[in-house]
N, C-alpha and C positions, 0 to 999 in steps of 0.2 A: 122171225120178224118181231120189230118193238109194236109193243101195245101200248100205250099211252093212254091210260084211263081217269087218271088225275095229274098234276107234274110231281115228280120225283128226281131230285139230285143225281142220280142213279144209273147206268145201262140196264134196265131189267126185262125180263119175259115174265108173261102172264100164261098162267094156267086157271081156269074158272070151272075146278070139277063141281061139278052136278049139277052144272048151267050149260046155257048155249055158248061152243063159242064161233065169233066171229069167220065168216070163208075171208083165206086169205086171200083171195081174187078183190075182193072190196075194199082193202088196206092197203093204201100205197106203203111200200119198203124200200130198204135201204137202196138195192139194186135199182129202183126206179127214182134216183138223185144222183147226178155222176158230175163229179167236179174238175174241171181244166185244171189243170195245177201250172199257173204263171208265176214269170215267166221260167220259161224251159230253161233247161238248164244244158242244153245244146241245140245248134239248129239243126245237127246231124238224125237219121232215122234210125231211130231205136227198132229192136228184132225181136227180142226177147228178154223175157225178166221171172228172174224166181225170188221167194221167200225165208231167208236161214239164218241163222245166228245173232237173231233181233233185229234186221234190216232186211228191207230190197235191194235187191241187185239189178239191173239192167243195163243190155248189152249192144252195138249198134255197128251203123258205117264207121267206116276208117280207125277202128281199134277204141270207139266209143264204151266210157263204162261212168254209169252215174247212179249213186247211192243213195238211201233214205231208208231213215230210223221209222217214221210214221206213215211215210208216203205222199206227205205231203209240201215238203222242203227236200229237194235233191243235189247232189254236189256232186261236181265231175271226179271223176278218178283218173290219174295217170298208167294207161296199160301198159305203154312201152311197146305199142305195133301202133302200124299205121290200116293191117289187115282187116276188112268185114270180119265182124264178129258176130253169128249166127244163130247160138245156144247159149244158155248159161244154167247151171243145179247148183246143188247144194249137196253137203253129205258129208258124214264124217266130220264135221267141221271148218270143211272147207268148200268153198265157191271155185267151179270150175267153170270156164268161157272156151267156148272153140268155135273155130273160123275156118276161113278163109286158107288155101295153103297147106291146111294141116296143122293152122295154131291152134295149143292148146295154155292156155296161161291157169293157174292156179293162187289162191288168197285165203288167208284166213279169217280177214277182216271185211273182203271186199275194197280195201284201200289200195293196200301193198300188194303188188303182182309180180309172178315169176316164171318166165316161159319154161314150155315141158316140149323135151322131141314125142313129137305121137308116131313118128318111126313110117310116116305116108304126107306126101305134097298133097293129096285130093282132098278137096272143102267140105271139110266137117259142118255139119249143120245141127245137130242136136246132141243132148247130153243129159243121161239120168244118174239116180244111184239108189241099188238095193242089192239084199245080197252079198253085202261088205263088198261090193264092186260098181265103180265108176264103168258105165256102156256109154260108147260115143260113136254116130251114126251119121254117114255123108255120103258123098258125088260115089259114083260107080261100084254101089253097094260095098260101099265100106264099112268096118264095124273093128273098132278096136277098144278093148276093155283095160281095167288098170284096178288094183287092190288098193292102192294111194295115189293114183293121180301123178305121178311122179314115173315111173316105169309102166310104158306101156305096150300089151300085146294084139298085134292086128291080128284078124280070125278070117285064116284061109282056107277055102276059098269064101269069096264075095258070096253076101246073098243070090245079089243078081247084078252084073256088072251096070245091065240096059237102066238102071233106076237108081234114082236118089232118095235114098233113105232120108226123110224130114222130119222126123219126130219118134223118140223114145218114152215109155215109162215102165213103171215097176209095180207089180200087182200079184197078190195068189200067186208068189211065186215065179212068175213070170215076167220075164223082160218083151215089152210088145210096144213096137210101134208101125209107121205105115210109112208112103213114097209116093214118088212122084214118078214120070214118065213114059216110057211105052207099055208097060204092062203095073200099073197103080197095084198096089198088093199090101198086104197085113205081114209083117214077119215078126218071128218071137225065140225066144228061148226058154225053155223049161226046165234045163238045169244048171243054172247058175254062170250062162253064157259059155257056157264051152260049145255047144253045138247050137244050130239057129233052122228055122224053118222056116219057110213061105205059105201063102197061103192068097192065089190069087183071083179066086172064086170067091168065097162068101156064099157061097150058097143062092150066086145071081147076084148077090144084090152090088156089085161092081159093074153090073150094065151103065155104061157111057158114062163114065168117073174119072175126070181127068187127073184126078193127084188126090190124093188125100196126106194134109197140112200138120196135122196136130192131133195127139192124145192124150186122155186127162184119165184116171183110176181113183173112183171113190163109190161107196155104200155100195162093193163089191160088183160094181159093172168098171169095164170100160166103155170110153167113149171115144171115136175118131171122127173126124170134121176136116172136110173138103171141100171140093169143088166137083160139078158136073159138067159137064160143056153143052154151049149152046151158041147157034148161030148170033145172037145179038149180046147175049150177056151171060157169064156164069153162073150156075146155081148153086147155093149151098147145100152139102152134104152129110148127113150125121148118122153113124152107124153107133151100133149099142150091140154090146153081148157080156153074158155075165160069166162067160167062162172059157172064151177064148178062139170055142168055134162054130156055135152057133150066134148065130150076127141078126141084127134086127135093123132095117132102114127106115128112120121115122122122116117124119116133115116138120119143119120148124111152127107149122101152124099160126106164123105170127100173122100172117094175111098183109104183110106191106113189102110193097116193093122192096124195100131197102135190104131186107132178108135173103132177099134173093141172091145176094150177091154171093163169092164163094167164102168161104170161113178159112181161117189161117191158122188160130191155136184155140186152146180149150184147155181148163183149169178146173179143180176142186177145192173146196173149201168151204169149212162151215151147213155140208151137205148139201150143197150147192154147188152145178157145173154154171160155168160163165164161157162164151165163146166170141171170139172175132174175126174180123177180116176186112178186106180192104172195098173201096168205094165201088161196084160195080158202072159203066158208063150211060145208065138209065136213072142211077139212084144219088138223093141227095147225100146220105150221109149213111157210114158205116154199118154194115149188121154189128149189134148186141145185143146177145138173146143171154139168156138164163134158165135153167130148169132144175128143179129138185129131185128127180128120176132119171133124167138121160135124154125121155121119152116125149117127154111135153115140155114145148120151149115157148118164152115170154121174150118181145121184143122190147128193148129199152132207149130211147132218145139219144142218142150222143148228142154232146155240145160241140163237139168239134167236125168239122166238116174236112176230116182228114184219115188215109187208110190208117187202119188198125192190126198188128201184127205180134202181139203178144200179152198176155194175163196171168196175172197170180194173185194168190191168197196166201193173207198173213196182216198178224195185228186186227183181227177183227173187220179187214177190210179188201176187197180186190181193187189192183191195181193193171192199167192197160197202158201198154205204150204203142207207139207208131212211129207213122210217117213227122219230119221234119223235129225231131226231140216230143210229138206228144206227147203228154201222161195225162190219163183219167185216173180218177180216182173213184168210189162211190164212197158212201155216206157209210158209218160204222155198223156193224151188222150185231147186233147185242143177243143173249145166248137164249134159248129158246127151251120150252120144257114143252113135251109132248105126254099127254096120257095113254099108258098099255092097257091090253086085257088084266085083268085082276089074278092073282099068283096063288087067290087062295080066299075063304070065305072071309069079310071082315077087313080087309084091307086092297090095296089099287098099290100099281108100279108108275112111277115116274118115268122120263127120260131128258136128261139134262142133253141138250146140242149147243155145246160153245168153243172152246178151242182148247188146244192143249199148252199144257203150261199156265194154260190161268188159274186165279182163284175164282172159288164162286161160295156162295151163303145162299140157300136153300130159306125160306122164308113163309109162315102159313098167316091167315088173316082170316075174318069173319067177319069184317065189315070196311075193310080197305083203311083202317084208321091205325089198327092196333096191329101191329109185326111182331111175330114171334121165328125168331129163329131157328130152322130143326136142326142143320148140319152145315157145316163149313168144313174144305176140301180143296184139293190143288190137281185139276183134273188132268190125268198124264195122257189119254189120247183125245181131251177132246168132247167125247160121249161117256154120258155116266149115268147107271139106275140106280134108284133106290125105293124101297118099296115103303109105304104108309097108311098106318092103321086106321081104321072107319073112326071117327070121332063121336060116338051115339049120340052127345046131347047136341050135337051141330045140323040143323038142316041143309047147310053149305058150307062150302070153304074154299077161300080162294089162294094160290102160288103163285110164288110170281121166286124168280132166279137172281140175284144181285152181284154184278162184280163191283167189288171195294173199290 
């Protein structure tokens, strides 16, 4: 979260060792500013959207695909199908979409598109990549995998023929996502998609769970977000485990109705999951929750009074698409430096939270006027420590993080 203690030309994070610092329960942040981005740039509904090769992607009805460098200007792309398009990753360098049918189209750029036989007509619905291998998951537990995106092998048999497979991702090694249908279930693989497991217990906590929508892998949990059923309106559902088969089912705690509705996808980014889903018929406007653990979720305003059905992160910002071409956007999220236990007598460890691929400048102060520079760096995943020696003649000192 930005601190903003004096104005600075700047993205920066504050650190205030040897001081108080602020609970960030009392700072409105980025995620609580979420911007409509007019007008759309289709009236078609958008599904889903990922983050890769310097731009967003997003994918939709009728063979819909629309593009953006920042998130906040989008332009249509030419697929060349007229097919619902249901997923879209990244990897490798390349942006892969799949649908409806069995399409799977692939881009380097997100512009130029090129159909792939995925070697099955049943409607694909989701799409990861780790493991130097593309997984793609649909209708009557289908699962077919690909080293390039270009030749593809379906894996027989089906999970589970009764269920649609709705959401992939990649983590610890494992490919795990979850489904919909008569028997809602977690399924994964642990070695590199050759073989796949089910798992439709959880240890209980699959009591009355109508589908579970979407999963996100970050600060080594996953997370999966659904739906519950209920006579008047569905409820959202959020399951956490940090290892694949102990499962934990929290409550969004946000206390407003509009929460309640069921959740559709879930994203990480910046150490932060972001989750959504569509308008239940009690509620005015969309669940958007957020949480920095899994475990505790913060509900966020939409401006748009429209269902929501997919989120990503990248460029410092998440992005959310929906019903009728929506795009939300939030406000930029600037990189964050947290204080550790101390490594050793005489000196304290940092920890920088911003993104990968950026740069960042490391900066100390003793009166907020005068910046002295310690380290400049091009952080490759993202998160980064460094440790720093006591200052003796300093009674304080304060950090703060600068991307150029």
């Amino acid at each position: 979260m930005k601190h903003k203690l004096q104005p600075i030309p700047q993205t920066v994070a504050w650190l205030w060792c040897l001081a108080f610092l602020l609970p960030q329960n009392l700072l409105a942040g980025p995620l609580d500013q979420w911007h409509w981005r007019k007008p759309e740039p289709t009236p078609n509904t958008l599904l889903s959207v990922t983050y890769g090769g310097g731009k967003f992607v997003a994918v939709g009805d009728a063979g819909t695909i629309v593009t953006s460098a920042e998130g906040t200007a989008w332009s249509l792309s030419a697929s060349g199908t007229s097919a619902y398009l249901r997923g879209v990753t990244f990897g490798d360098g390349m942006f892969l979409a799949v649908g409806e049918g069995g399409t799977i189209l692939t881009s380097s750029n997100g512009v130029d598109w090129t159909a792939r036989d995925s070697g099955t007509t049943n409607d694909l619905c989701a799409a990861t990549f780790g493991h130097d291998l593309f997984a793609v998951v649909g209708a009557s537990g289908t699962i077919t995998t690909s080293r390039d995106g270009v030749v593809w092998d379906a894996r027989q048999p089906a999970v589970l023929s009764e269920s649609t497979l709705t959401s992939i991702v990649y983590g610890q090694g494992t490919f795990l996502g979850g489904s919909t249908g008569s028997f809602p279930m977690v399924f994964g693989s642990d070695n590199g998609g050759a073989d796949w497991w089910i798992d439709n217990f959880l240890g209980g906590n699959l009591w009355g769970v109508d589908g579970l929508a979407g999963v996100a892998y970050g600060n080594d949990r996953f997370v999966v977000v659904g739906a519950k059923f209920n006579p008047d309106f569905p409820t959202g559902v959020i399951l956490t485990s940090t290892n694949t088969f102990d499962w934990d089912r929290v409550n969004t705690g946000a206390g407003d109705v509009d929460t309640y509705a069921g959740l559709w996808a879930v994203a990480f980014g910046h150490d932060t999951f972001v989750s959504v889903g569509p308008i239940c018929d009690l509620c005015s406007k969309p669940p958007l929750l957020s949480s920095t653990d899994g475990t505790h979720w913060r509900y966020h305003d939409s401006p748009a009074q429209k269902n929501l059905f997919g989120v990503a992160y990248g460029r410092g910002t998440f992005a959310v698409i929906g019903e009728s071409g929506t795009i939300l956007q939030s406000d930029k999220i600037g990189p964050r430096l947290d204080l550790l236990s101390s490594p050793g007598p005489g000196s304290y460890a940092l920890k920088l939270i911003g993104d990968e691929g950026e740069s960042y400048r490391i900066e100390a102060s003793s009166d907020f006027a005068n910046w002295t520079a310690l380290t400049n760096f091009v952080s490759a995943t993202g998160t980064n420590q460094f440790t720093q020696a006591v200052a003796p003649n300093l009674s304080r000192r304060f950090y703060r993080a600068v991307t150029p």
